[in-house]
ZABA-916637 format. One line per 3 residues: number of its first residue (from 1); their letters; for each residue x, y, z of N, C-alpha, C. Coordinates in Angstrom, 3 decimals, padded with zeros to 6 digits. Layout:
<rs>
NUM = A = X:Y:Z:X:Y:Z:X:Y:Z ~ ...
</rs>
This chain:
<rs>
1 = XXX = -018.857:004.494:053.036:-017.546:004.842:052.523:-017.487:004.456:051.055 ~ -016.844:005.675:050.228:-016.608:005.161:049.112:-015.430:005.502:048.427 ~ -014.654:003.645:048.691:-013.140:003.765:048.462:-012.716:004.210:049.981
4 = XXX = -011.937:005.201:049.965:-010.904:005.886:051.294:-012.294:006.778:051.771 ~ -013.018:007.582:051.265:-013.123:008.763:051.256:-014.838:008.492:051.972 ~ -015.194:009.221:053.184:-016.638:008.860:053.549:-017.159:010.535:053.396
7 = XXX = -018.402:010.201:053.470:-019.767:010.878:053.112:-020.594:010.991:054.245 ~ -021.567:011.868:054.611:-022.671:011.826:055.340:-024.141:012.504:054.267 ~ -025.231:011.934:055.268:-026.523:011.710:054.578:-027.573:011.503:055.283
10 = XXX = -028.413:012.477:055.155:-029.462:012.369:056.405:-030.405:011.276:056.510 ~ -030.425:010.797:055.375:-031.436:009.574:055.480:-030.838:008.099:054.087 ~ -031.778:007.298:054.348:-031.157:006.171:053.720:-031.336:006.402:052.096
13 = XXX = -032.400:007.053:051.627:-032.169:007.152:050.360:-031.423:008.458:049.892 ~ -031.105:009.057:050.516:-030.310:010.205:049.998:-028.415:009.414:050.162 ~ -028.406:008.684:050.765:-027.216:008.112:051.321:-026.970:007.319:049.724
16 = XXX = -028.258:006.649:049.019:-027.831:006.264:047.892:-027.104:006.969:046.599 ~ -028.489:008.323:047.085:-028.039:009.559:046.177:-026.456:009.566:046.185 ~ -026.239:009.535:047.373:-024.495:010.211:047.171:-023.334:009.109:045.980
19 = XXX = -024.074:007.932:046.401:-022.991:006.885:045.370:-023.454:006.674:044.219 ~ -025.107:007.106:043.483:-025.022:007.741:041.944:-024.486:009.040:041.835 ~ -024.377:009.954:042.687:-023.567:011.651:042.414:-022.538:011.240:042.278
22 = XXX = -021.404:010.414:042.812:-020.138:010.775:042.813:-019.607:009.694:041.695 ~ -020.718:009.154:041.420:-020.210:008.024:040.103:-019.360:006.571:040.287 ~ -019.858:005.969:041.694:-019.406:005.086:042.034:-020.306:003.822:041.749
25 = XXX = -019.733:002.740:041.286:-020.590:001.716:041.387:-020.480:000.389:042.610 ~ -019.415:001.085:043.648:-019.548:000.350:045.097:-019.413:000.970:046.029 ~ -019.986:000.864:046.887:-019.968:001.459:048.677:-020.796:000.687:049.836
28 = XXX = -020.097:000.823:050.450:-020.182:000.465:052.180:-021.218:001.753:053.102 ~ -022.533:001.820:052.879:-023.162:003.029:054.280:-023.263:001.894:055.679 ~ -022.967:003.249:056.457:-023.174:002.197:057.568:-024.428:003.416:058.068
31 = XXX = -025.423:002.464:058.959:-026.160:003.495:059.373:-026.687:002.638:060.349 ~ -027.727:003.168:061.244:-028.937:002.463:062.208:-029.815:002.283:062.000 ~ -030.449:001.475:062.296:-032.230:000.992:062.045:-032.918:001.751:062.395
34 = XXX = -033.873:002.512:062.139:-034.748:003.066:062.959:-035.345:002.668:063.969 ~ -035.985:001.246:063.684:-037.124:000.492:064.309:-036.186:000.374:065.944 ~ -035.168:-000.006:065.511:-034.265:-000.723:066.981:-033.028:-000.003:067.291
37 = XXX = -032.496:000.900:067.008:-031.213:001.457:066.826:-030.194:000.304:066.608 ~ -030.284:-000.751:065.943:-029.434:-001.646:065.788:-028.224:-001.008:064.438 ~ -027.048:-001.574:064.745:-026.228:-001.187:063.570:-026.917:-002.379:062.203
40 = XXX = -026.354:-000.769:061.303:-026.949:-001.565:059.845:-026.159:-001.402:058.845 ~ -025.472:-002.147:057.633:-024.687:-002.357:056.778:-025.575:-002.231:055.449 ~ -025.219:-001.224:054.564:-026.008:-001.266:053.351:-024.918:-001.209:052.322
43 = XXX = -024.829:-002.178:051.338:-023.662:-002.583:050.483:-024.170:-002.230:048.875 ~ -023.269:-001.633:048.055:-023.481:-001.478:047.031:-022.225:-002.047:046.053 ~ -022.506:-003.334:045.332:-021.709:-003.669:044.699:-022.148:-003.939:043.203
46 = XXX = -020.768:-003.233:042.318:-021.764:-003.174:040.682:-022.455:-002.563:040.206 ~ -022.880:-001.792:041.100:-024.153:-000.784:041.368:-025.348:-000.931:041.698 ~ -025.552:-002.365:041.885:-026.582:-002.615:043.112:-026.436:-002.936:044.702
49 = XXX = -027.661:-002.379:044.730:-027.692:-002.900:046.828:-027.860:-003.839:046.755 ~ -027.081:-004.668:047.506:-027.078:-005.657:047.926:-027.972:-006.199:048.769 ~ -028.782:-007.229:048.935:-029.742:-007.436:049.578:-029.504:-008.270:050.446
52 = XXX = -029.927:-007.680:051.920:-029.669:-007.936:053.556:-030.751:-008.281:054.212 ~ -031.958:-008.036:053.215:-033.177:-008.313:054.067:-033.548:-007.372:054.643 ~ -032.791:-005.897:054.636:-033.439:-004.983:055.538:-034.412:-004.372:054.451
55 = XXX = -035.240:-003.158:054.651:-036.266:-003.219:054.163:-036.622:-001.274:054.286 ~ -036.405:-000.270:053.638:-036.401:001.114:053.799:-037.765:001.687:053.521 ~ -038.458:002.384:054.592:-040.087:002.622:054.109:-039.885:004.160:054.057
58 = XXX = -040.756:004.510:053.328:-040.714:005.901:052.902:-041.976:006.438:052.905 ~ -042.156:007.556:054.230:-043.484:007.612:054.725:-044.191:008.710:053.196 ~ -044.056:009.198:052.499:-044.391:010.262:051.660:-044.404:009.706:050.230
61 = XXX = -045.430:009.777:049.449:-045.332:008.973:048.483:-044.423:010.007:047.566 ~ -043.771:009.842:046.651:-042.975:010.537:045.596:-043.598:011.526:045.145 ~ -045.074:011.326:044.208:-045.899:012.321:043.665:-046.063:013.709:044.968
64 = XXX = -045.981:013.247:046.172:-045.765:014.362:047.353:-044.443:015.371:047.535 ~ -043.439:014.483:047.358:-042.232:014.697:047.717:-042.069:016.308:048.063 ~ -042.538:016.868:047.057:-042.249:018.764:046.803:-043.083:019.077:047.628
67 = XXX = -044.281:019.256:047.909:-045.059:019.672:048.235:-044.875:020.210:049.944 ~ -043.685:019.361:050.193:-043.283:020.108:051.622:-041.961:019.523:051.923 ~ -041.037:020.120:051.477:-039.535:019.532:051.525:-038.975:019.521:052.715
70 = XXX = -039.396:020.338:054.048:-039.071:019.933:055.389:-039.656:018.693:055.605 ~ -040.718:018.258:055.780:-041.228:017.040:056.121:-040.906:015.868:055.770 ~ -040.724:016.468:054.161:-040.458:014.898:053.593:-039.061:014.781:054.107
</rs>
């Protein structure tokens, strides 16, 4: 959520995308873990994430990214 107003986002770094697009420098994602389906809190205050200890892996290295935009 950012402010009143929530967002959806298919994955955790696009979820960031949305709070540099809309020009916010705080938000609340809530999402699930992959590993465990546990609920997960990702906080952005100031314009940084806040650090929870959780930990986001990104199977596709960047220099890939294009090269197959379904997958990645």
């Amino acid at each position: 959520a950012i402010g009143d107003k929530r967002y959806w986002a298919n994955c955790a770094w696009d979820s960031l995308g949305v709070v540099v697009a809309t020009g916010a420098n705080a938000a609340r994602i809530y999402t699930t873990c992959a590993a465990d389906q546990q609920p997960l809190l990702i906080e952005v205050v100031d314009g940084a994430v806040v650090d929870n200890g959780a930990l986001a892996h990104v199977l596709v290295p960047f220099r890939h990214w294009y090269d197959d935009m379904v997958f990645t």
